[in-house]
C-alpha positions as CSV (number, residue, x, y, z in Angstrom):
1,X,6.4,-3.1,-19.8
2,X,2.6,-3.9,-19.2
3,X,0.2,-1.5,-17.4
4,X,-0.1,-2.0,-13.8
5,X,-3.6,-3.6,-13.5
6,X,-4.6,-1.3,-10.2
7,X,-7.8,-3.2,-10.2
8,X,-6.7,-6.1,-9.0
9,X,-7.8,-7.4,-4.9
10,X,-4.9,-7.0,-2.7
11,X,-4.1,-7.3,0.5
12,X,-2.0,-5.0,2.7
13,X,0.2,-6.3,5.9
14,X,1.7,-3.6,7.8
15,X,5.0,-3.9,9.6
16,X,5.2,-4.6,13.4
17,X,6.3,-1.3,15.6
18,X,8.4,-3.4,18.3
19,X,8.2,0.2,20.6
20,X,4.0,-0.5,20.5
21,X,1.5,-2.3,20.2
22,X,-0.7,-1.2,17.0
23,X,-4.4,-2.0,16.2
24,X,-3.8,-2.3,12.3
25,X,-3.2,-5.9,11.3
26,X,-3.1,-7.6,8.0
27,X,-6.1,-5.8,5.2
28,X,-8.1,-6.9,2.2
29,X,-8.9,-4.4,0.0
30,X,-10.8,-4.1,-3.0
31,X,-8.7,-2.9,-5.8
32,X,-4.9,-2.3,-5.3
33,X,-5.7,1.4,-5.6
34,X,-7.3,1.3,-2.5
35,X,-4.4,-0.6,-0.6
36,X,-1.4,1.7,-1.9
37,X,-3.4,4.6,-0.7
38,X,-4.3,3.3,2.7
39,X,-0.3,2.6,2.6
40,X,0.8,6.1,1.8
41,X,-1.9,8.0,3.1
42,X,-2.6,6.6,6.5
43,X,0.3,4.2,7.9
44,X,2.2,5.6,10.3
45,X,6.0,6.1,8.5
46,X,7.7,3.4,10.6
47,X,4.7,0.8,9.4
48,X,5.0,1.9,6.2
49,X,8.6,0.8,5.9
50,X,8.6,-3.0,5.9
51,X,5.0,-2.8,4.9
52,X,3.7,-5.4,1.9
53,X,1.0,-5.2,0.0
54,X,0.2,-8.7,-2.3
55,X,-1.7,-8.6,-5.4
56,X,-1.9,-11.6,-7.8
57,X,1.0,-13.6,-6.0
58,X,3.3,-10.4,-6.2
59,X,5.1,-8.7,-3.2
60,X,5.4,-5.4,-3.5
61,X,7.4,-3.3,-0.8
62,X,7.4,0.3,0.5
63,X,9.9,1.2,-2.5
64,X,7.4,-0.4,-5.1
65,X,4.1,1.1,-3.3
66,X,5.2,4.6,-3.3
67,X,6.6,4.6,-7.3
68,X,2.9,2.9,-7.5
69,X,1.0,5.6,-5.5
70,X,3.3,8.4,-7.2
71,X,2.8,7.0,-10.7
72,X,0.5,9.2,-13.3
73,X,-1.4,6.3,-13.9
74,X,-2.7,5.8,-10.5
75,X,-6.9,5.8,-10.9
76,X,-7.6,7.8,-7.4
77,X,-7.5,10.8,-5.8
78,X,-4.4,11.6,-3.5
79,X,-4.8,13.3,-0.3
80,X,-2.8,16.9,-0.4
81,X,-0.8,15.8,2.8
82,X,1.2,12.8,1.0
């Protein structure tokens, strides 16, 4: 199995909350780094589930960003709360 490449632009989309209105919307992001630890780090939980983040044509779900996040190759810092 290849490397994950967590260089790569990405973009983030956030579920809807049908209970209330949010302010965070569809994200473009640098690296995928970046995106998977917005994702983890600072979505609320029930935006986190149902979230997507897109990276070279590929979908990846809440299941797929936090084995990402959790991974030992992940290049940044994690915050001590996730």
């Amino acid at each position: 199995m290849p490397a994950f490449d967590y260089s790569a632009p990405a973009d983030l989309y956030p579920a809807r909350n049908r209970f209330r209105k949010s302010p965070l919307r569809y994200m473009r992001f640098d690296t995928v780094a970046e995106a998977l630890r917005f994702a983890m780090e600072e979505l609320p939980a029930e935006q986190l589930n149902g979230a997507i983040v897109e990276v070279e044509e590929e979908r990846l779900e809440a299941a797929a960003i936090g084995a990402l996040y959790r991974s030992a190759d992940f290049p940044l810092t994690r915050s001590a709360a996730a």
